[in-house]
C-alpha positions as CSV (number, residue, x, y, z in Angstrom):
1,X,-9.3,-10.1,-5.5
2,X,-10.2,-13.7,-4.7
3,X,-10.0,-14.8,-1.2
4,X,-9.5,-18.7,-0.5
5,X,-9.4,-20.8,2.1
6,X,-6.4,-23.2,2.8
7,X,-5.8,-26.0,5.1
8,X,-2.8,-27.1,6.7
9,X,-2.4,-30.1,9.5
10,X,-6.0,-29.5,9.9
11,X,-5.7,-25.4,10.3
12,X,-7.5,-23.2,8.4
13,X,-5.0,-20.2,6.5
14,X,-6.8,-17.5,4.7
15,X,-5.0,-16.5,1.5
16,X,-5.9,-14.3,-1.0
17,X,-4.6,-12.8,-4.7
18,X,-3.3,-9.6,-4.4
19,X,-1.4,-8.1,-7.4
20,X,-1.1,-11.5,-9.2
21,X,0.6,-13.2,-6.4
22,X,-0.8,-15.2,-2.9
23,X,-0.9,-13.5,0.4
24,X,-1.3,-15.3,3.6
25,X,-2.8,-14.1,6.8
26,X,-0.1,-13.5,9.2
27,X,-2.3,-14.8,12.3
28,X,-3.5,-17.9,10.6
29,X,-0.1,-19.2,9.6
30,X,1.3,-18.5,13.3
31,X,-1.5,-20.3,14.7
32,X,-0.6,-23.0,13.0
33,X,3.0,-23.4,13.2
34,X,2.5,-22.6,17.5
35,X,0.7,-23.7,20.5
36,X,-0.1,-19.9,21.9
37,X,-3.3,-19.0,22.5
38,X,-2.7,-15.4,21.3
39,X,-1.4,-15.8,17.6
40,X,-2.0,-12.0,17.3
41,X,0.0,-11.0,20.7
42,X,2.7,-13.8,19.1
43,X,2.6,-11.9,15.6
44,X,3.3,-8.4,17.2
45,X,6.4,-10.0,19.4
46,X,7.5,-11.4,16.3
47,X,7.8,-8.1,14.2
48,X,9.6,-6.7,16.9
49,X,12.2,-9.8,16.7
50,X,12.1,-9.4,13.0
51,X,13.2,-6.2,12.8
52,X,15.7,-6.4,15.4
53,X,17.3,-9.3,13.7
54,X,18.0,-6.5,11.1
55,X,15.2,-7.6,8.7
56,X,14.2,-3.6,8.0
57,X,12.0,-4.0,5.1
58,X,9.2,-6.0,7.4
59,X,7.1,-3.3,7.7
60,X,7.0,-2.1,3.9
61,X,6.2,-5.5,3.2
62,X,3.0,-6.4,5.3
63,X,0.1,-5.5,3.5
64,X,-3.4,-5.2,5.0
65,X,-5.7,-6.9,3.2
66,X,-9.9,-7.8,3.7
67,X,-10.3,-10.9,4.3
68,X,-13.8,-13.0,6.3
69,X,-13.2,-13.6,9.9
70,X,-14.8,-16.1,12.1
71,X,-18.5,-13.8,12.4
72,X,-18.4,-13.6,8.5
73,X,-17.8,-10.2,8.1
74,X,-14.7,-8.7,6.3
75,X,-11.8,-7.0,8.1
76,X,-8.5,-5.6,7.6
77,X,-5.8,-8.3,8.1
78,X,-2.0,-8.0,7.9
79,X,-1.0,-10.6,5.1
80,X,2.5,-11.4,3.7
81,X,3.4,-12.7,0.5
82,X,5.9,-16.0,-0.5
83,X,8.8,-14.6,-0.1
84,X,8.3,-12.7,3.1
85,X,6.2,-15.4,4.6
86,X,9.4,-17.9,4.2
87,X,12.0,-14.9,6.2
88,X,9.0,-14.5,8.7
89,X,8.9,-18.3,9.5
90,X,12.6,-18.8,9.9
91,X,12.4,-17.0,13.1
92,X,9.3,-19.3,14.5
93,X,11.5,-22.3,16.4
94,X,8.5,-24.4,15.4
95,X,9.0,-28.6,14.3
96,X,6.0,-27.8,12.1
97,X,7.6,-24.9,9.9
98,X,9.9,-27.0,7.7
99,X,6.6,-28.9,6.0
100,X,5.1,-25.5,5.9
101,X,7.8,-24.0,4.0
102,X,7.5,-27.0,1.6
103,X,3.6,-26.3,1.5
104,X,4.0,-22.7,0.7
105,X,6.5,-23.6,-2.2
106,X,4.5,-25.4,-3.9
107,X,1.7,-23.1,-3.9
108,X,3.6,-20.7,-5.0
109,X,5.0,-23.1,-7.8
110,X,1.2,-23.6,-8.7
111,X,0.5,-20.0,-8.9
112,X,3.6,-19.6,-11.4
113,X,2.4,-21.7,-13.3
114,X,-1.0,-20.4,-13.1
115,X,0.1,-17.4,-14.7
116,X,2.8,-19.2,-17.1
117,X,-0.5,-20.7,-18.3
118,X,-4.0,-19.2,-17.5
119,X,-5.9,-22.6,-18.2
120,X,-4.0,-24.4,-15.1
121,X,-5.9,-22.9,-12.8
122,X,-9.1,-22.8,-14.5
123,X,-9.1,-26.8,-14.9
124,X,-8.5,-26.6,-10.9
125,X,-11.1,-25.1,-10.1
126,X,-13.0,-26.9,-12.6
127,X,-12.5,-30.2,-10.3
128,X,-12.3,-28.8,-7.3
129,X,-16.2,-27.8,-7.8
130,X,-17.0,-31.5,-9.4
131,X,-15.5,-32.6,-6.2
132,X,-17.6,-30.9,-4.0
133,X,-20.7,-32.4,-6.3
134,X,-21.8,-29.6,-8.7
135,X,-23.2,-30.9,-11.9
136,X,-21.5,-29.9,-15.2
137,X,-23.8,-27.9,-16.3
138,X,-23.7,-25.3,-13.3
139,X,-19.9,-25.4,-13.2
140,X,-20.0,-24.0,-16.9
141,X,-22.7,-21.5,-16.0
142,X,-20.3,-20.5,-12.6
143,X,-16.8,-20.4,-15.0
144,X,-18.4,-18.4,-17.8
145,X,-19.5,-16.0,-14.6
146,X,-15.7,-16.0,-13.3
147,X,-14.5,-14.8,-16.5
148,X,-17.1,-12.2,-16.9
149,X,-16.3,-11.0,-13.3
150,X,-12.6,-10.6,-14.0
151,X,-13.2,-9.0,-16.7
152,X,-15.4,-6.8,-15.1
153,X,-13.4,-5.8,-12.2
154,X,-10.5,-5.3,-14.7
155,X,-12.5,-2.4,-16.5
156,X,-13.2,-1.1,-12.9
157,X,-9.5,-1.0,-12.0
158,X,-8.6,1.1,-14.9
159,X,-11.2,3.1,-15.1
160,X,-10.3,4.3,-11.8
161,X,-11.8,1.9,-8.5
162,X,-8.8,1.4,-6.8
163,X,-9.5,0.4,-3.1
164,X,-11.5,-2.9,-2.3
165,X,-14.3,-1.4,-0.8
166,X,-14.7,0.5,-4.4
167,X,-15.3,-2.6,-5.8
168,X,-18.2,-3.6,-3.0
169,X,-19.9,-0.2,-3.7
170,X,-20.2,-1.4,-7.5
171,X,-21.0,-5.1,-7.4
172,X,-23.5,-4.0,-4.5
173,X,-25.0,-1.8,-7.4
174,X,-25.1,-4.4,-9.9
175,X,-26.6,-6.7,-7.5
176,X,-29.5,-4.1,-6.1
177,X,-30.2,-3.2,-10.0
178,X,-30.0,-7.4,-10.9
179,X,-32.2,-8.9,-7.7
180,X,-33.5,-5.6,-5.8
181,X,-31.0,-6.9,-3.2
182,X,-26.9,-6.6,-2.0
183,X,-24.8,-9.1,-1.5
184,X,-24.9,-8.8,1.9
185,X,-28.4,-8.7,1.7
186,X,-28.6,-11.7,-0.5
187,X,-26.4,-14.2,1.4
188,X,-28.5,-13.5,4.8
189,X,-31.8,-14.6,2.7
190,X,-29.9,-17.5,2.2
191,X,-28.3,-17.8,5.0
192,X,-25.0,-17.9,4.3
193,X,-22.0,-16.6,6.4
194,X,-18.5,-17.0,5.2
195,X,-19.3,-18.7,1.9
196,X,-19.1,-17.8,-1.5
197,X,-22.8,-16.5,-2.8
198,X,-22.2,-16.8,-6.0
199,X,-21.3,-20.9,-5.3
200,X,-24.8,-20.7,-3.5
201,X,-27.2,-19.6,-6.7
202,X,-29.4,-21.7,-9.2
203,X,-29.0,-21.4,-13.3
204,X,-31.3,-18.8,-13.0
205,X,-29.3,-16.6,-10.7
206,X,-26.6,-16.8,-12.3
207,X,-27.6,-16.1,-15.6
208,X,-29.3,-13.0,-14.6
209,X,-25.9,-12.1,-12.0
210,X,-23.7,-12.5,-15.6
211,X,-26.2,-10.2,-17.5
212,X,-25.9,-7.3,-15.1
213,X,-22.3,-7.4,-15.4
214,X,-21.1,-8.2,-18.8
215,X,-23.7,-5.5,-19.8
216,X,-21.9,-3.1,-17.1
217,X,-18.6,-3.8,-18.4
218,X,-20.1,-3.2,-22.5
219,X,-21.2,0.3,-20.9
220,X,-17.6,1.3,-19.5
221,X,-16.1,0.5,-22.6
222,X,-18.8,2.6,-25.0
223,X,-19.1,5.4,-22.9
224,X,-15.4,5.5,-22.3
225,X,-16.3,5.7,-18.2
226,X,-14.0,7.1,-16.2
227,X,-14.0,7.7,-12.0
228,X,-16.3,6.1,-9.3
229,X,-19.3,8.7,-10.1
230,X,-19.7,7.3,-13.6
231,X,-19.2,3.9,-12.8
232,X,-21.5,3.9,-10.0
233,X,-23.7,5.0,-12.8
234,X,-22.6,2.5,-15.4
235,X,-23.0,-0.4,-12.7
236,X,-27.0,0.7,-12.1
237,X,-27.3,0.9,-15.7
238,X,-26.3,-2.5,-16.3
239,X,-27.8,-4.1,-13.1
240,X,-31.5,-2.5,-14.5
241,X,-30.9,-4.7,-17.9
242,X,-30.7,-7.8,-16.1
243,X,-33.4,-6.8,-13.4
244,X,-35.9,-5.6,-16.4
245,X,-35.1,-9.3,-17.7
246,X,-35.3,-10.8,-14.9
247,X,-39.1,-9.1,-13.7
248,X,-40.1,-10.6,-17.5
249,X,-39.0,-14.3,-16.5
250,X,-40.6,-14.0,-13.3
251,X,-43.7,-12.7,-14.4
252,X,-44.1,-15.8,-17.4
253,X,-42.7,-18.2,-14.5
254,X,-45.2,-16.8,-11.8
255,X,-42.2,-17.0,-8.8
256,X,-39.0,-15.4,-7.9
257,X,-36.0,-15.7,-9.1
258,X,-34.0,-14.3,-6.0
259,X,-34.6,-17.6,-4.0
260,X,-33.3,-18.5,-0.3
261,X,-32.0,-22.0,-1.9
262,X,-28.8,-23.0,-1.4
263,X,-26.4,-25.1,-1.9
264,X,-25.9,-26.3,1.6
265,X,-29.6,-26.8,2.6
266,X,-29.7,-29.0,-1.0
267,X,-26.3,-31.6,-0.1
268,X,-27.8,-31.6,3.8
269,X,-31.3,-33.1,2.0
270,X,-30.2,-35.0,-0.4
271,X,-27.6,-36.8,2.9
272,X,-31.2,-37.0,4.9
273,X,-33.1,-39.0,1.6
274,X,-30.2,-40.6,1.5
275,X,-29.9,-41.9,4.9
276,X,-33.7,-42.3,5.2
277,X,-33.5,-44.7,2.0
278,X,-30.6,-46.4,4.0
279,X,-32.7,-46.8,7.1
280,X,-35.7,-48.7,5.1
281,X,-34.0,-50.7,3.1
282,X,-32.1,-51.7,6.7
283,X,-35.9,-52.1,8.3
284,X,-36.9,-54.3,5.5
């Protein structure tokens, strides 16, 4: 699953994919479409309006999904998808939820045609990277690693992972095998809370996180892996390749290669050269 981050009129809306479609958090979208001060108090009224306005199928339709909250950590959040977000909407008396039912239409439009046509979405993401100032080469590094990743965590579904926090046991395998770290583990050494780690690592990094997992998902597939057990297995397995490798480059190199660098700390110095150049070309 890929969680995003949308904003609307300035609000933040946590989305994520879930079974090929978007899902929105509930309490992000009635934050924004109200003044209270207790979306979650507001959300709970609302279900009970909902369902008394005869919509039954409410309930079978929220689905709670993980998505990062304010401390950076991951909890269970009750998320709706298009179509249920528009019913739940119509009974917010809100000036602000007609341009959000046009702004959830179109992404919904987007993500048809997403899936009409795979490439859509990878060309968006493909700019919306070179806007945020990554160099060509690491966005071709960080697609190639998408891909591998899907096609990773499409092995694990089949082969029997089913609930997310399957999926965190594994890549937290691959990971500790890769870097001698977790995830978790990783993003605190680079001190990183909600964002993306993977956004946050060097060529290197990378290179070495694609390794552990392409070789992970060749495993599954030759040993025919099925159940957590084996892929737990498969997933250490694979994660030692690219931590063998990676122990070799560091060696030659003389340095790590699980680094604290990120992608932050480097825009927030290259805005302080910059504004130092500013200041003496100002002085002089």
């Amino acid at each position: 699953m890929q969680n995003q981050i949308a904003v609307f009129k300035g609000k933040k809306i946590r989305k994520i994919i879930h079974n090929n479609e978007w899902w929105f958090s509930v309490v992000d979208v009635v934050e924004a479409l109200t003044q209270t001060d207790n979306p979650r108090r507001y959300w709970s009224d609302l279900k009970r309006k909902l369902k008394v306005e005869g919509y039954v199928e409410l309930y079978e339709n929220i689905v709670q999904l993980k998505l990062m909250s304010a401390d950076g950590k991951m909890y269970d959040t009750d998320c709706l998808n298009t179509e249920t977000m528009f019913r739940a909407i119509q009974s917010i008396p809100s000036p602000k939820a007609e341009p959000f039912k046009r702004w959830l239409a179109k992404v919904g439009y987007e993500r048809v045609q997403e899936i009409e046509d795979p490439e859509l979405a990878t060309k968006r993401t493909r700019v919306l990277y070179k806007l945020k100032g990554y160099s060509d080469a690491w966005i071709e590094k960080r697609m190639r690693g998408i891909a591998i990743r899907e096609e990773l965590t499409d092995e694990w579904q089949q082969r029997g992972a089913r609930e997310e926090k399957d999926y965190e046991i594994l890549t937290a395998e691959v990971s500790k095998a890769t870097f001698g770290v977790t995830p978790g583990e990783y993003k605190k050494l680079k001190g990183l809370k909600r964002e993306n780690l993977r956004d946050h690592m060097d060529d290197f990094e990378l290179i070495f996180t694609m390794l552990g997992e392409r070789t992970t998902t060749e495993i599954h597939r030759i040993e025919d892996s099925q159940g957590m057990p084996k892929l737990k297995q498969d997933a250490q397995a694979g994660g030692e390749v690219a931590g063998k490798s990676r122990k070799v480059l560091e060696k030659r190199l003389k340095r790590s290669v699980v680094s604290s660098h990120n992608y932050l700390k480097e825009k927030e110095s290259q805005k302080r050269l910059r504004d130092s150049s500013i200041k003496d070309i100002e002085a002089r």
